[in-house]
C-alpha positions as CSV (number, residue, x, y, z in Angstrom):
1,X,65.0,-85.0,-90.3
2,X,61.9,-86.2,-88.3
3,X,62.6,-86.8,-85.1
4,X,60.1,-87.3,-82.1
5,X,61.6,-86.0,-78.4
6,X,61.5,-84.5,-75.6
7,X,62.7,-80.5,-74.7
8,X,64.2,-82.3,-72.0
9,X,65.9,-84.9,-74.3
10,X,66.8,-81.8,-76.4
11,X,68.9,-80.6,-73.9
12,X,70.5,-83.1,-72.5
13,X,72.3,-84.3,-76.4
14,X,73.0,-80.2,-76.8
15,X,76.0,-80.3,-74.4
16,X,77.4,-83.4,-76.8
17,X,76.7,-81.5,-80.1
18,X,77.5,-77.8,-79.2
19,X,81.4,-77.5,-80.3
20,X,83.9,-74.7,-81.1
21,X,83.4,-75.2,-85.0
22,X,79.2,-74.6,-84.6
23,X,79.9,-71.3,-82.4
24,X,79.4,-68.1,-84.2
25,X,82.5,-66.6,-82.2
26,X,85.0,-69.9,-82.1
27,X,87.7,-67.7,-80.1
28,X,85.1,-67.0,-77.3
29,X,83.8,-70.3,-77.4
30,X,85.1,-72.6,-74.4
31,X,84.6,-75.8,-72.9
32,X,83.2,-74.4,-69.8
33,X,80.8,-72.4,-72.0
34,X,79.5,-75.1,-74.6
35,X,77.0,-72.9,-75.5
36,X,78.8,-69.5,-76.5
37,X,77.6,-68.2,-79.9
38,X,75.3,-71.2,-80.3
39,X,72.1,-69.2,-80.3
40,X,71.4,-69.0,-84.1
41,X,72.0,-72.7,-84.8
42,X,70.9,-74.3,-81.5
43,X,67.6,-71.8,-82.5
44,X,67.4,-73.7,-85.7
45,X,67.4,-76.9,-85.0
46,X,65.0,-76.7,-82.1
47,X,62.6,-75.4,-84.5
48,X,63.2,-78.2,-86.6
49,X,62.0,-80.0,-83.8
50,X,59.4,-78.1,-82.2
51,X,57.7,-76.1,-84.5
52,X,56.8,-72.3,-83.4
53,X,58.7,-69.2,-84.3
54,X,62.4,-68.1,-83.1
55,X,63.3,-64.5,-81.5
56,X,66.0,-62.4,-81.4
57,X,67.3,-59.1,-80.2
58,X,70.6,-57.4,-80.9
59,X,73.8,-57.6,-78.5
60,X,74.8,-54.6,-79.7
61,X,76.5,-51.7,-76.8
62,X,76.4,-54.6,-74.6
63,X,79.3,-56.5,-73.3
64,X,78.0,-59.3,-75.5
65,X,78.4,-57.3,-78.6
66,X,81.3,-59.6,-80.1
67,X,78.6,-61.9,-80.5
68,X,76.2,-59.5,-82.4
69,X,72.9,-61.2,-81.8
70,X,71.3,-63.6,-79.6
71,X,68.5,-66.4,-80.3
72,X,65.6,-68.4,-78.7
73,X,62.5,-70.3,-79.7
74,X,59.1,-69.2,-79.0
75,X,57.2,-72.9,-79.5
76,X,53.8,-73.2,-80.2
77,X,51.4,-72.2,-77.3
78,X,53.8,-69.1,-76.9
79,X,56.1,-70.7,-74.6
80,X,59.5,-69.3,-74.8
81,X,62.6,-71.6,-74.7
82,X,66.1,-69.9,-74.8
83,X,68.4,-73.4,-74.8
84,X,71.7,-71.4,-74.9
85,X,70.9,-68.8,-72.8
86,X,73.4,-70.3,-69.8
87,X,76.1,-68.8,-72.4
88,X,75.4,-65.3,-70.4
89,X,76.1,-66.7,-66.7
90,X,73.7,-64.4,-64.9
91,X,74.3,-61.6,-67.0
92,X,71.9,-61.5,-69.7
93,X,71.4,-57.9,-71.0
94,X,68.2,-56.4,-69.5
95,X,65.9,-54.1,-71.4
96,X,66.6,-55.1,-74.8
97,X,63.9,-55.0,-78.0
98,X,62.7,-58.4,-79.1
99,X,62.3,-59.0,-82.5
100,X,60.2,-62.3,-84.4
101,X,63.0,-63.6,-87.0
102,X,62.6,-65.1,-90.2
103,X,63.9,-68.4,-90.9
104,X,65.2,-66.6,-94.9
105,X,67.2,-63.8,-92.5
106,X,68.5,-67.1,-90.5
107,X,69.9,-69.1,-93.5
108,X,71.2,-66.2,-95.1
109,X,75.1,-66.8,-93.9
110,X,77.2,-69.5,-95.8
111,X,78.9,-69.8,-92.2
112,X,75.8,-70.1,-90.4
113,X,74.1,-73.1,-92.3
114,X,77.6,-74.5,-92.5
115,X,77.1,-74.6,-88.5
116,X,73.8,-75.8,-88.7
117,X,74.8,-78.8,-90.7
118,X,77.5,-79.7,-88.8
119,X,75.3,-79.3,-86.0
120,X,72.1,-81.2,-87.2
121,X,74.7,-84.1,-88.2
122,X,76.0,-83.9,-84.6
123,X,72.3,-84.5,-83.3
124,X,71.1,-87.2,-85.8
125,X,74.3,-89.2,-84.8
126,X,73.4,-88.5,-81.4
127,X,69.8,-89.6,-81.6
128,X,71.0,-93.0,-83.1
129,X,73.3,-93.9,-79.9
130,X,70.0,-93.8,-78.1
């Protein structure tokens, strides 16, 4: 998939393609909260994207723990980008230990590149309406 955009073009199709079937946790998932247990394959495809390296840090004894981990982009020039981290509200765990993920660790889950698909098909469909 090459496809030449915008972060903020990026984020304005990610409402449209971020569904209950791509969310890691489908009974938290809502659609006031698009973005819940999107991390992991929102991560993914930015990366596609953008280049530059994705982070991660557990959610573990936090009252996001159903969600087990959480995901963001570090594009290059070492700006961080965290495209689903409204998922939170204004409660995003402080103090936790960020980790540099590899993309094998990633595509590891049959569930999670499952997601992604449906996800990246979601986007290119997107990107053709415009």
């Amino acid at each position: 998939m090459i496809v030449q955009m915008t972060i903020a073009e990026f984020k304005k199709i990610l409402p449209k393609i971020c569904g209950k079937d791509t969310s890691s946790d489908p009974g938290g998932w809502t659609t006031e909260n698009l973005f819940w247990g999107q991390g992991a394959v929102v991560s993914l495809l930015a990366q596609s994207l953008f280049q530059g390296e994705i982070l991660g840090v557990s959610l573990r004894d936090t009252k996001f723990a159903d969600l087990k981990l959480h995901f963001w982009n570090q594009l290059p020039g070492r700006k961080e980008k965290d495209f689903t981290r409204s998922q939170f509200g204004k409660e995003f765990p402080k103090g936790l230990v960020v980790e540099l993920v590899s993309l094998h660790s990633l595509l590891e889950g049959k569930k999670r590149l499952q997601r992604l698909k449906l996800l990246q098909e979601r986007f290119e469909e997107e990107c053709k309406k415009n």
